[in-house]
C-alpha positions, 0 to 999 in steps of 0.5 A, a space after each residue: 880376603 880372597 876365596 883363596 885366602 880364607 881361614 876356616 876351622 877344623 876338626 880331625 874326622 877320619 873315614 870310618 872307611 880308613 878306620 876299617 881298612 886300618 883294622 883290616 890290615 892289621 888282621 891279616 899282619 906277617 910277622 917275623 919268624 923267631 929268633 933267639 936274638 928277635 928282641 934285641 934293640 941292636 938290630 932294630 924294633 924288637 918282635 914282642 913289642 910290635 906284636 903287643 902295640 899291633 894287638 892293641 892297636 887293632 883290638 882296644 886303641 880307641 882313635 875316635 876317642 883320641 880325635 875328641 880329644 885332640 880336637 878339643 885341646 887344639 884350635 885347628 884351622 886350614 887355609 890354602 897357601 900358593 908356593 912359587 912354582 908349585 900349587 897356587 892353592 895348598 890346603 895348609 892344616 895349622 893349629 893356632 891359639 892366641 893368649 889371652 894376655 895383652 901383648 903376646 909373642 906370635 911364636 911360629 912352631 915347627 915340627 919335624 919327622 917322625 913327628 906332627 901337630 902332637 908335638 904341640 899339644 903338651 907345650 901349647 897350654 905352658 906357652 899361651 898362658 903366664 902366672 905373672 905379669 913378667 911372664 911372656 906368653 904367646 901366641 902359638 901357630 903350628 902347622 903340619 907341614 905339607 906332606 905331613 898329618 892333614 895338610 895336602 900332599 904336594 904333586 911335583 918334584 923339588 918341595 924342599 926345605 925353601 918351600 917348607 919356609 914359605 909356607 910356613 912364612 906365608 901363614 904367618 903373613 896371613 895370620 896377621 903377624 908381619 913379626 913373629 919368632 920361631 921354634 924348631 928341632 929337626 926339620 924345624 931347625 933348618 926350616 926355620 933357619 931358613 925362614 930367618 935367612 930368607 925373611 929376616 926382616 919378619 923374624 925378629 927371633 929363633 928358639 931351636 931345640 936341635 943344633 946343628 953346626 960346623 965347628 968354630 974356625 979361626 978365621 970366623 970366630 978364632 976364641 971358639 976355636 983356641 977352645 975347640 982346637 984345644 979340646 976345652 969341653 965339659 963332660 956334658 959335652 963330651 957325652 953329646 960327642 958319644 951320642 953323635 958317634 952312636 947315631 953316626 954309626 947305628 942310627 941315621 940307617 933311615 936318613 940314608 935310605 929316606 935321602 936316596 929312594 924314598 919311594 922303595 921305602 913308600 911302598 911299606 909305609 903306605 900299605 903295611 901299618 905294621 911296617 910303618 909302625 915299627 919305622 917309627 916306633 923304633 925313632 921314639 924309643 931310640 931318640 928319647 931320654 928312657 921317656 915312658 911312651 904309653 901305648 896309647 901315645 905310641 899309637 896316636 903319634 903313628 896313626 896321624 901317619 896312618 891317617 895323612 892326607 897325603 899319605 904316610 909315605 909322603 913325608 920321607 921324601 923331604 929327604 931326598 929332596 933336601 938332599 938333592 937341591 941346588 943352590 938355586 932350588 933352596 935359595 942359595 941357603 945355607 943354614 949353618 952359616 953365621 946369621 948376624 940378623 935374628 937373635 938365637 935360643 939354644 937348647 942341649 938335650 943329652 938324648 937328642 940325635 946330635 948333642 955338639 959343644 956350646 961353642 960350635 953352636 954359638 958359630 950359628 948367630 947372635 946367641 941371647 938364650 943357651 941352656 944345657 939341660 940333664 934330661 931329654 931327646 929328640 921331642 922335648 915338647 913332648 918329652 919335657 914340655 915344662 922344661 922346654 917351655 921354661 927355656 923360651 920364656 927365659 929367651 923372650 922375658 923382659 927382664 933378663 931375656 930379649 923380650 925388651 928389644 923385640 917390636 911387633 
């Protein structure tokens, strides 16, 4: 290997100086004034809960206990990853642990925003180990995307959504695994759908948790549509058309704003921590199923933004960038196009941010795994990691999954 191509391990160690800046900050916070209406979810993060997480974040949440902690359940490393027409050595923050079973899937974990290598950490016990024989298990590598928790911050215009794949399909091929499988919900949806249309002879599977997809059409796929055209769908269904039309129409305020001048937003989320804590505070609520956030969840979950190597303004600009990209730029990629070549998993939550009709995902690829679940959002790893894990595993078991069919 070169010097580039090293791996090395390693542990969270936060500044003591960033710490302090931190709890500065925090003492020197301008709330809003009062009104009879400030708590009300309606209009965004309600006043009382953001003096309360403030308070506590500055006064009794213990980040160096919680870095002990997260360094000891995560086996982290970094390695540095060159990216066609941007850094030739981008410092790349992954956790990876391998099963203890023979013949392991390597699993290729993705997470999105508001989120980070935290979505991992409940998930990761469930996917590396296996009660029988039968049970696959596999071998887990999660990284933070660049821009995103203790990866490096990139320097040029243009990082999008193909870049985010190849480093993402570069540390796999460093690693070891030349056939690995994917998982994904937000950016881990188009990110690893990506990676499937750019490097399908590397993907042999791909398990998503978010679905995205245009409806059926009656050239492409006429039996989903007679259903869709004849409006066939489940009550379940029908609720995730509500759900949709909610976050259509109050909640995706952010993606706008991220997609357009996500540097005006930058401002706030870098210097105010109880700016950037109420940005995201008020996603986990929003976009979870009534999950009983702790504060000191709530806190961890938004310090690794506090705390980014790039900053925790850096992360919204994906959304600009996905926004923006050409053809040419992403690849001529588009994700929600039939893709015949890497077998698909499925998975509904009913408080994900867009919950669509199984039909409409079935028009994505080659479906082997679709489960519609009764509880859930947008962090199902996080929120529901038994149920999530059970799901991949019913994807890549050998008896009545693909698990068979896969070769490594």
């Amino acid at each position: 290997m070169g010097s580039n191509s090293k791996i090395e391990p390693y542990r969270i160690a936060v500044p003591d100086s960033m710490i302090d800046k931190l709890k500065k900050k925090l003492e020197l916070v301008t709330f809003p004034e009062e009104t009879s209406f400030t708590n009300d979810w309606n209009y965004g993060a309600p006043l009382d809960d953001i003096k309360r997480l403030t308070q506590t974040w500055k006064e009794t949440y213990d980040w160096r206990s919680v870095e002990a902690n997260l360094n000891e359940k995560l086996p982290q490393f970094t390695t540095r990853i060159g990216v066609e027409g941007h850094e030739d050595d981008l410092k790349i923050h992954f956790v990876h642990k391998k099963s203890e079973k023979p013949g392991a899937i390597p699993l290729l974990f993705c997470h999105g925003w508001p989120g980070s290598i935290i979505e991992v950490s409940k998930i990761l016990p469930l996917l590396t180990s296996g009660a029988t024989d039968d049970e696959p298990t596999f071998d887990v590598v999660a990284p933070s995307l660049p821009n995103f928790g203790f990866s490096q911050g990139t320097s040029k215009r243009g990082f999008g959504l193909r870049q985010q794949a190849e480093v993402c399909h570069k540390l796999m091929q460093r690693l070891g695994y030349g056939k690995y499988a994917t998982q994904g919900g937000d950016w881990g949806f188009i990110i690893t759908r990506t990676m499937g249309a750019l490097y399908p002879e590397h993907v042999v599977a791909s398990h998503l948790n978010l679905i995205v997809a245009h409806p059926p059409s009656l050239l492409s796929t006429p039996l989903l549509c007679l259903q869709y055209l004849l409006g066939w769908y489940t009550e379940q269904e029908k609720a995730g058309f509500q759900r949709v039309k909610w976050y259509n129409d109050e909640g995706n305020g952010y993606n706008r704003m991220q997609g357009t001048k996500p540097h005006t937003l930058g401002f706030a989320l870098a210097d105010s921590p109880v700016a950037l804590l109420a940005w995201v505070y008020e996603k986990l609520v929003d976009w979870t199923d009534a999950y009983e956030w702790t504060d000191e969840e709530l806190l961890t979950w938004i310090s690794i933004y506090a705390f980014s190597e790039a900053g925790a303004d850096a992360s919204v600009r994906l959304y600009y960038e996905a926004a923006h990209q050409t053809k040419k730029e992403d690849g001529g990629v588009d994700v929600l196009k039939w893709n015949g070549k890497v077998p698909l998993g499925l998975s509904y939550f009913p408080k994900d941010v867009f919950v669509l009709p199984s039909s409409w995902g079935r028009t994505l690829g080659p479906v082997a795994f679709e489960k519609r679940h009764e509880k859930g959002g947008h962090f199902p790893s996080f929120e529901v990691p038994e149920a999530l894990a059970d799901d991949i595993k019913k994807m890549f078991a050998k008896k009545g999954g693909i698990g068979a069919k896969l070769a490594f």
